[in-house]
C-alpha atoms as a printed R data frame, in Angstrom:
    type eleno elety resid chain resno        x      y       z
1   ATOM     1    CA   UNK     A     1 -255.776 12.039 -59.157
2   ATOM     2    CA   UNK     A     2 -252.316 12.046 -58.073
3   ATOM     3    CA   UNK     A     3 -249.467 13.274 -61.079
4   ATOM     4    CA   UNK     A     4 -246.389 11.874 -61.579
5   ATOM     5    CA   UNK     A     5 -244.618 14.280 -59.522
6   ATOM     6    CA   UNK     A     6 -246.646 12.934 -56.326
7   ATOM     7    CA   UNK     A     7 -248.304 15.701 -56.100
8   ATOM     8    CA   UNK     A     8 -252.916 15.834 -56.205
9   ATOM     9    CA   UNK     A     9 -255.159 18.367 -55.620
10  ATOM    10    CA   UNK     A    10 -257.276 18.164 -52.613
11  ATOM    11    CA   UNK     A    11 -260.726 18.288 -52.103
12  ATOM    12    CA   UNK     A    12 -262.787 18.767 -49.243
13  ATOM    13    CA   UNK     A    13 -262.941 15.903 -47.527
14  ATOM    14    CA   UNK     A    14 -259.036 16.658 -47.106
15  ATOM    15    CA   UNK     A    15 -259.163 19.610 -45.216
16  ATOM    16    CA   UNK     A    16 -259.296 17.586 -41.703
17  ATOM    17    CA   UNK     A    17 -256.302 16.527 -42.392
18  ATOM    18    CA   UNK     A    18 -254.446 19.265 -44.020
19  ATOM    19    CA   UNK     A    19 -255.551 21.172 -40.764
20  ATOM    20    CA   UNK     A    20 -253.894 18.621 -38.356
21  ATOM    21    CA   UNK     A    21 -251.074 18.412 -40.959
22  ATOM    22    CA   UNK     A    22 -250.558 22.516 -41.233
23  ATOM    23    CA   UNK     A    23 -250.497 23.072 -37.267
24  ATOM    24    CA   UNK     A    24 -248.012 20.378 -37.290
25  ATOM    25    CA   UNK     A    25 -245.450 21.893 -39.427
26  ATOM    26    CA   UNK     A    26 -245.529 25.591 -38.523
27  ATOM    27    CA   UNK     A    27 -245.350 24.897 -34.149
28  ATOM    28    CA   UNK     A    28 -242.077 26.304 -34.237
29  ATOM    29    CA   UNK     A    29 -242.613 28.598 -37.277
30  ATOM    30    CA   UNK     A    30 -241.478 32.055 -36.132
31  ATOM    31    CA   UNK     A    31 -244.149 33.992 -37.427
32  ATOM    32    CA   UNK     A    32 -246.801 31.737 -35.696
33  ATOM    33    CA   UNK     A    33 -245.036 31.527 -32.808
34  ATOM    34    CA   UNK     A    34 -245.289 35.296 -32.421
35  ATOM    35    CA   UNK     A    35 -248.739 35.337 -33.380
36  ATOM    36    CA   UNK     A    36 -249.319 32.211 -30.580
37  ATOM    37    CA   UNK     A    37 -246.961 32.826 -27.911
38  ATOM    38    CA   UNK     A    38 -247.820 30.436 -25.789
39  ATOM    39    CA   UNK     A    39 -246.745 26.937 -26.724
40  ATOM    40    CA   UNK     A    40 -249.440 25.501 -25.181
41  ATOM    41    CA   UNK     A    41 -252.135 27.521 -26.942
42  ATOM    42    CA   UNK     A    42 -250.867 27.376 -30.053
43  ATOM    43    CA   UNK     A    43 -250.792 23.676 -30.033
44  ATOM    44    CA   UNK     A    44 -254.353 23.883 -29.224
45  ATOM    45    CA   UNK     A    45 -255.065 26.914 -31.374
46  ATOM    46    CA   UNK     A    46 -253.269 25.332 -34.405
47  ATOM    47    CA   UNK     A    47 -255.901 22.749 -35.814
48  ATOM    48    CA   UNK     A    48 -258.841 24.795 -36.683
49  ATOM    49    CA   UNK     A    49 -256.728 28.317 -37.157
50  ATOM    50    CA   UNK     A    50 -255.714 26.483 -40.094
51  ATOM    51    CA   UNK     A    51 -258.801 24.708 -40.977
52  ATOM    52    CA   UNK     A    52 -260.109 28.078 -41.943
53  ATOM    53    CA   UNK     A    53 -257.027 28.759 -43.864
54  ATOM    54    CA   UNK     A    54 -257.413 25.414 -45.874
55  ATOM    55    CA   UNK     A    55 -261.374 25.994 -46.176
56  ATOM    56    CA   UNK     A    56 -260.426 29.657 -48.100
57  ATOM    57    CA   UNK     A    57 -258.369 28.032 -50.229
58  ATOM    58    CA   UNK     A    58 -260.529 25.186 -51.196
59  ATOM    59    CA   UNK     A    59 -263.103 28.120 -52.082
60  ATOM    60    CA   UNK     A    60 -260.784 30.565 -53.464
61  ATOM    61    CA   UNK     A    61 -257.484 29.026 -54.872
62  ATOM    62    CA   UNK     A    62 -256.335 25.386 -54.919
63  ATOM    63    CA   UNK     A    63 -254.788 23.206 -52.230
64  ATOM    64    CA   UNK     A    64 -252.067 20.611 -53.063
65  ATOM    65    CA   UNK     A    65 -251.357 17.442 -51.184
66  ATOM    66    CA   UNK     A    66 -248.201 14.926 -51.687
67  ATOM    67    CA   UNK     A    67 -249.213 11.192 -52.623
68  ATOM    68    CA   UNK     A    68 -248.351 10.140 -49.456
69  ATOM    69    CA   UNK     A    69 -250.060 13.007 -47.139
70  ATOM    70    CA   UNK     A    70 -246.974 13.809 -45.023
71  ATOM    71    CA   UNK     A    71 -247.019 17.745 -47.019
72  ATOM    72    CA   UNK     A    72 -249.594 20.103 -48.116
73  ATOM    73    CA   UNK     A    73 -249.717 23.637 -49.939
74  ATOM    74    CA   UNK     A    74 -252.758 26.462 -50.077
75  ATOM    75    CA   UNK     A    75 -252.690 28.834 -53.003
76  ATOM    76    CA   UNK     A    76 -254.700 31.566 -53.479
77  ATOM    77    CA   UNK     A    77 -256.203 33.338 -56.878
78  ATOM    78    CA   UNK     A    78 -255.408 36.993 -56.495
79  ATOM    79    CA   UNK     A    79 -257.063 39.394 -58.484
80  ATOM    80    CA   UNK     A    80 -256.005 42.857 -58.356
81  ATOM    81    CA   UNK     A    81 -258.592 45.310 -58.287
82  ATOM    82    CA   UNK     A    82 -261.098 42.317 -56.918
83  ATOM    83    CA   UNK     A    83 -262.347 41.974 -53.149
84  ATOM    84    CA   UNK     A    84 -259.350 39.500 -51.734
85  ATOM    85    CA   UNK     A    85 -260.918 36.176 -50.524
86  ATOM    86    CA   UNK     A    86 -261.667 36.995 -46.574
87  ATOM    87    CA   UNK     A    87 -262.256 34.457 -43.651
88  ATOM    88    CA   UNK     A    88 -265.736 34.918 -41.736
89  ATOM    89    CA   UNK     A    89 -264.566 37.266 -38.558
90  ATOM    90    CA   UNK     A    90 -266.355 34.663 -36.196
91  ATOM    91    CA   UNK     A    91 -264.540 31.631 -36.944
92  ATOM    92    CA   UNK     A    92 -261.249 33.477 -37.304
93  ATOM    93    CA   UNK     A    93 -262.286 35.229 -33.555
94  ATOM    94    CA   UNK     A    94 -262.732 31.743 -32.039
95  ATOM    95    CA   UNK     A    95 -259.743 30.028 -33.241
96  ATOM    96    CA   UNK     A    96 -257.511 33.115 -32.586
97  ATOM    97    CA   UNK     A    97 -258.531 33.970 -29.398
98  ATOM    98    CA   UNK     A    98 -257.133 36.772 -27.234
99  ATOM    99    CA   UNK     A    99 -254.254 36.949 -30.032
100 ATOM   100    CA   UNK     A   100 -256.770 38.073 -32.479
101 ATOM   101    CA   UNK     A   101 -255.688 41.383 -32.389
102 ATOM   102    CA   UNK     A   102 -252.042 39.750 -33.252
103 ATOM   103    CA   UNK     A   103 -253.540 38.267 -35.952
104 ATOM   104    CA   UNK     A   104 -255.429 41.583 -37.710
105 ATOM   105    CA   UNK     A   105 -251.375 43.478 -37.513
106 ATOM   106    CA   UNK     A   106 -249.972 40.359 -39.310
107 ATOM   107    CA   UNK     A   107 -252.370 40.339 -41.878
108 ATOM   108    CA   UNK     A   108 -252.501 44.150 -43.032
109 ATOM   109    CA   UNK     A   109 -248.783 43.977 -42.407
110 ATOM   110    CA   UNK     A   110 -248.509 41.161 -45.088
111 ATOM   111    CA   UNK     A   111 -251.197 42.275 -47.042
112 ATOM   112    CA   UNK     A   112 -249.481 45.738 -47.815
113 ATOM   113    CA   UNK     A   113 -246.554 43.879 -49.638
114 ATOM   114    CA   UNK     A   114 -248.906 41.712 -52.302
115 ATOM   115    CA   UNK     A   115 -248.307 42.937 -55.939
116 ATOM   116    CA   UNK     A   116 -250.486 45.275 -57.611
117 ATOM   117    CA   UNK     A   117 -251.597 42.826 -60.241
118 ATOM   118    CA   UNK     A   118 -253.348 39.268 -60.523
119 ATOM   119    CA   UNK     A   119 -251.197 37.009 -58.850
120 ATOM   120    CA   UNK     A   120 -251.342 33.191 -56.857
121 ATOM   121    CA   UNK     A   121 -250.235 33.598 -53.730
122 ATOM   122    CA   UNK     A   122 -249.065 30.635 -51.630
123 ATOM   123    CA   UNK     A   123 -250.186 31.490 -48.125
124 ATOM   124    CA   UNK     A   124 -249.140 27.815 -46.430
125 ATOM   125    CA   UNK     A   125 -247.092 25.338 -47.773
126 ATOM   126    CA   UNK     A   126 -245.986 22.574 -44.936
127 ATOM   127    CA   UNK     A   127 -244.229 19.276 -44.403
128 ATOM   128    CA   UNK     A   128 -244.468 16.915 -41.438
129 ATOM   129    CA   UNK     A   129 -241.803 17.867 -39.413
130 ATOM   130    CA   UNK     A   130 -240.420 13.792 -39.326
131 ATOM   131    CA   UNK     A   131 -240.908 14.167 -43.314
132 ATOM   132    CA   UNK     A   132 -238.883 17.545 -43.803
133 ATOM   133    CA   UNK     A   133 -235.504 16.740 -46.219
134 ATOM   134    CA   UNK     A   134 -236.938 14.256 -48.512
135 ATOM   135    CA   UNK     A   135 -237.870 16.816 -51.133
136 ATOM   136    CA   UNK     A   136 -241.567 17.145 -50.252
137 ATOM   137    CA   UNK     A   137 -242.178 21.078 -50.215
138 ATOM   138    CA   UNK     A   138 -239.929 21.278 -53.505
139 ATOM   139    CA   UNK     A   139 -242.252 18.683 -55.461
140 ATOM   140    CA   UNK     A   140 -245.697 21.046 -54.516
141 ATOM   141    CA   UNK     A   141 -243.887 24.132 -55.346
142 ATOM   142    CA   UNK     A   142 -242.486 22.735 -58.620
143 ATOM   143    CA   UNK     A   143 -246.009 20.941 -59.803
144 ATOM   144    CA   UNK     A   144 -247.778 24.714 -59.243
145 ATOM   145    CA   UNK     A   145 -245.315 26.890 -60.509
146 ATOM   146    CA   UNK     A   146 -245.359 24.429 -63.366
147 ATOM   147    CA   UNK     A   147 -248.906 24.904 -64.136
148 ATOM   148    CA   UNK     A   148 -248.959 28.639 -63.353
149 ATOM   149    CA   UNK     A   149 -246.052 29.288 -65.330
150 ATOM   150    CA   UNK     A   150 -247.756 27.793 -68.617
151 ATOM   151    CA   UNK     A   151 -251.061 30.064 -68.088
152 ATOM   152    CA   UNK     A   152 -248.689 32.599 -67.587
153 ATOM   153    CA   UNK     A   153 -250.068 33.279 -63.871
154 ATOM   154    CA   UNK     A   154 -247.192 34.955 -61.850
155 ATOM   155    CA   UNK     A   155 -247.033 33.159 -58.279
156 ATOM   156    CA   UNK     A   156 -246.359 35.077 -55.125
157 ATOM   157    CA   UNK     A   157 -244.735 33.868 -51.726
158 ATOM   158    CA   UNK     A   158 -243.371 34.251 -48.311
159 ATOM   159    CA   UNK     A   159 -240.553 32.046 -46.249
160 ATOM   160    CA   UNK     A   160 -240.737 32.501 -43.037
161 ATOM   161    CA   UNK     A   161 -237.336 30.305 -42.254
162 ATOM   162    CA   UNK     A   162 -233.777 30.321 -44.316
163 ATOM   163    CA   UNK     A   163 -234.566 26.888 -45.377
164 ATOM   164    CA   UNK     A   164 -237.759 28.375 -46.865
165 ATOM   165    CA   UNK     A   165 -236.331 31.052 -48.435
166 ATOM   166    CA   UNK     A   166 -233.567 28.306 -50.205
167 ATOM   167    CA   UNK     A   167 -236.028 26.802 -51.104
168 ATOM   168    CA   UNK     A   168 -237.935 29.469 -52.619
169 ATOM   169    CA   UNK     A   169 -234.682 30.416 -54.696
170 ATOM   170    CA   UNK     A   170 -234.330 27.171 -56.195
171 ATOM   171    CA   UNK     A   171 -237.441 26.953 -57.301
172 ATOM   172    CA   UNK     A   172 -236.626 30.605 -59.227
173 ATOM   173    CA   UNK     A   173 -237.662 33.183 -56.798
174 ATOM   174    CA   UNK     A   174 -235.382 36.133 -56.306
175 ATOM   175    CA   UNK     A   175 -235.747 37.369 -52.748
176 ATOM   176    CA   UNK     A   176 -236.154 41.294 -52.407
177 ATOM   177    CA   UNK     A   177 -234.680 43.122 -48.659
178 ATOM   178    CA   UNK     A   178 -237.767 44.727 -47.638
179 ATOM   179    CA   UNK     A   179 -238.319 43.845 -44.303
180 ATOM   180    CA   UNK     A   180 -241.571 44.360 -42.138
181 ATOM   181    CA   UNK     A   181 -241.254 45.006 -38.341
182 ATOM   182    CA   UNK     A   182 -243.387 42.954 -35.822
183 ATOM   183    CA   UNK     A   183 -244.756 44.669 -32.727
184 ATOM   184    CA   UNK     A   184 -243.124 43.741 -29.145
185 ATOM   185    CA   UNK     A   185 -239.896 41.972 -30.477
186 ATOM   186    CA   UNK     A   186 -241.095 38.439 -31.532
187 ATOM   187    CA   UNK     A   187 -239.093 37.377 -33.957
188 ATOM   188    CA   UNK     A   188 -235.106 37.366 -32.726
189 ATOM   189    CA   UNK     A   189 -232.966 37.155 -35.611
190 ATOM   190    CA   UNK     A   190 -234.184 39.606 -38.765
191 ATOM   191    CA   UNK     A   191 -234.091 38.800 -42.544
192 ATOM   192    CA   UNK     A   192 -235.369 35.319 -41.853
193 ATOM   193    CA   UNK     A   193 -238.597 35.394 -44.650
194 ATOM   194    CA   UNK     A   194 -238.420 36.754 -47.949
195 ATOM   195    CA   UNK     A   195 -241.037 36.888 -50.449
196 ATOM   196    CA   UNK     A   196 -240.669 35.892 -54.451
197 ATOM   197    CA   UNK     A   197 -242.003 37.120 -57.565
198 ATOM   198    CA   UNK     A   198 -241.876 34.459 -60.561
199 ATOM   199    CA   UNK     A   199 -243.612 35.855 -63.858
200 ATOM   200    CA   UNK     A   200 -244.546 33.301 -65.766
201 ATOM   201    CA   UNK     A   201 -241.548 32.087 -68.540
202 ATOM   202    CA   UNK     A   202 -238.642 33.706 -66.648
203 ATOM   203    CA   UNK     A   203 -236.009 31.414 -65.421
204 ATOM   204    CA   UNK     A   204 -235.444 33.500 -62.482
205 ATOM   205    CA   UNK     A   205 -237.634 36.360 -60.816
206 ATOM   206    CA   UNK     A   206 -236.908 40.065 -61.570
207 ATOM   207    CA   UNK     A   207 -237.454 41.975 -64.908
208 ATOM   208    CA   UNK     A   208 -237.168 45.935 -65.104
209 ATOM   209    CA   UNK     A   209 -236.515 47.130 -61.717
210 ATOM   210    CA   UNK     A   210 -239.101 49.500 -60.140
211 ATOM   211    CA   UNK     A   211 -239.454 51.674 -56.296
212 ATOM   212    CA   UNK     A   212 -240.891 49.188 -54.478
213 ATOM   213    CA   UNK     A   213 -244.247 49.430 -52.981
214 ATOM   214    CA   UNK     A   214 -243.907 49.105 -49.621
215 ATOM   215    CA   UNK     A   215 -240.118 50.324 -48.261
216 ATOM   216    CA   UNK     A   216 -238.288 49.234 -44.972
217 ATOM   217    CA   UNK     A   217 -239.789 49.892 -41.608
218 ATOM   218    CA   UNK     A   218 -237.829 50.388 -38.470
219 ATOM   219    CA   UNK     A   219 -237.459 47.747 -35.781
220 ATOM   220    CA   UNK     A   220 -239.114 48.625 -32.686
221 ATOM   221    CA   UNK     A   221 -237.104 49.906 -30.134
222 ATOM   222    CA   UNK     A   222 -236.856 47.052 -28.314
223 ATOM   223    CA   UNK     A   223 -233.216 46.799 -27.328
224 ATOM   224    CA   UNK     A   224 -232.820 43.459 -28.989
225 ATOM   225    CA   UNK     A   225 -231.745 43.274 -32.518
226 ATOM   226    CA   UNK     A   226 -233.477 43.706 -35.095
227 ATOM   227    CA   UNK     A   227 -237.178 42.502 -34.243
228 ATOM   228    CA   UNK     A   228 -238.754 41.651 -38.007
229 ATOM   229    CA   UNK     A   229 -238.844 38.995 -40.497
230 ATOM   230    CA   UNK     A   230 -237.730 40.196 -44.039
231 ATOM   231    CA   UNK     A   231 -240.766 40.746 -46.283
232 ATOM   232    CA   UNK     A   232 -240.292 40.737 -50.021
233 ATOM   233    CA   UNK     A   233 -242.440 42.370 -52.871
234 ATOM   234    CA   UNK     A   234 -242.016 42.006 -56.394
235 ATOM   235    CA   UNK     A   235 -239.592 43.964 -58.387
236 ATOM   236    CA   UNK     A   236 -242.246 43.752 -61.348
237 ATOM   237    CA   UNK     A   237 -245.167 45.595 -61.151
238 ATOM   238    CA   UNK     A   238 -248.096 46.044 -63.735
């Protein structure tokens, strides 16, 4: 059933689609891009690296489609103190390849900054690259924080672009400068994803200011500048 916002949940027999869709949008994502170096390969890889990424949240969260398929999001139910949904290490191998290894550093490295209570996290949110600029991404981020915001369900996220992270701000999220280094210099330019806490009522992210949990790491000493992409955890914590 699609809402007056253009905005359904998907099902299963969606996820095909929200694969193709997903490896679409993030080719010339940064973070994916250092994670798939290759153009080639990644192109390739894309499809079912993100099949398994829209399967998880189909199981474990709730995936969001626009009425007219061009955009999708995957949300996550995080539950601190619970086992965090995981991906079957076989699939995950296959589809990753000999960057699997890549894979495993992103993922503690991003894990590290979640919040330390229950929490949905959007871990993919997309738009057809020919579809970007008609408001697309802002309609599935809208309809969820909506609905998360009135069962008083904070919502977590990442941008891993500045349009992203405008985005993000827009929509209420206050980034925070922690930023997390990448191995081998991927990502050129730094402070280009930030990461949003939104508790549920609050016009704007933020609240009581605490240490964050995880702090600044160095760039590797690459000679190029500044080799990271600016993580952000909440300035709330329960």
């Amino acid at each position: 059933m699609t809402s007056t916002d253009g905005v359904r949940r998907a099902g299963p027999a969606d996820a095909f689609h929200i694969a193709e869709l997903l490896g679409v949008a993030f080719m010339n994502d940064p973070v994916t891009s250092w994670l798939f170096p290759d153009p080639e390969d990644r192109a390739r890889r894309h499809p079912d690296f993100f099949r398994i990424f829209t399967d998880r949240a189909l199981t474990s969260g709730a995936v969001y489609l626009t009425a007219d398929g061009h955009a999708a999001a995957l949300w996550l139910h995080i539950d601190h103190g619970a086992p965090p949904p995981t991906i079957p290490e076989e699939p995950l191998t296959a589809a990753c390849g000999s960057n699997l290894l890549r894979m495993q550093i992103l993922d503690e490295l991003v894990e590290a900054g979640h919040p330390q209570h229950r929490h949905d996290y959007l871990s993919f949110m997309g738009v057809r690259p020919d579809q970007q600029g008609r408001g697309l991404g802002a309609a599935l981020l809208r309809h969820r924080i909506t609905d998360l915001d009135a069962v008083g369900v904070p919502a977590y996220l990442e941008a891993t672009s500045p349009r992203n992270r405008r985005l993000y701000e827009r929509m209420g999220c206050t980034p925070l400068p922690t930023t997390i280094s990448l191995p081998d210099g991927a990502l050129p330019v730094p402070d280009v994803a930030s990461r949003g806490h939104r508790p549920a009522g609050w016009s704007t992210c933020g609240g009581p200011a605490r240490q964050p949990a995880v702090t600044s790491q160095p760039a590797p000493a690459t000679g190029r500048p500044n080799d990271a992409y600016e993580q952000v955890i909440p300035t709330v914590l329960s």
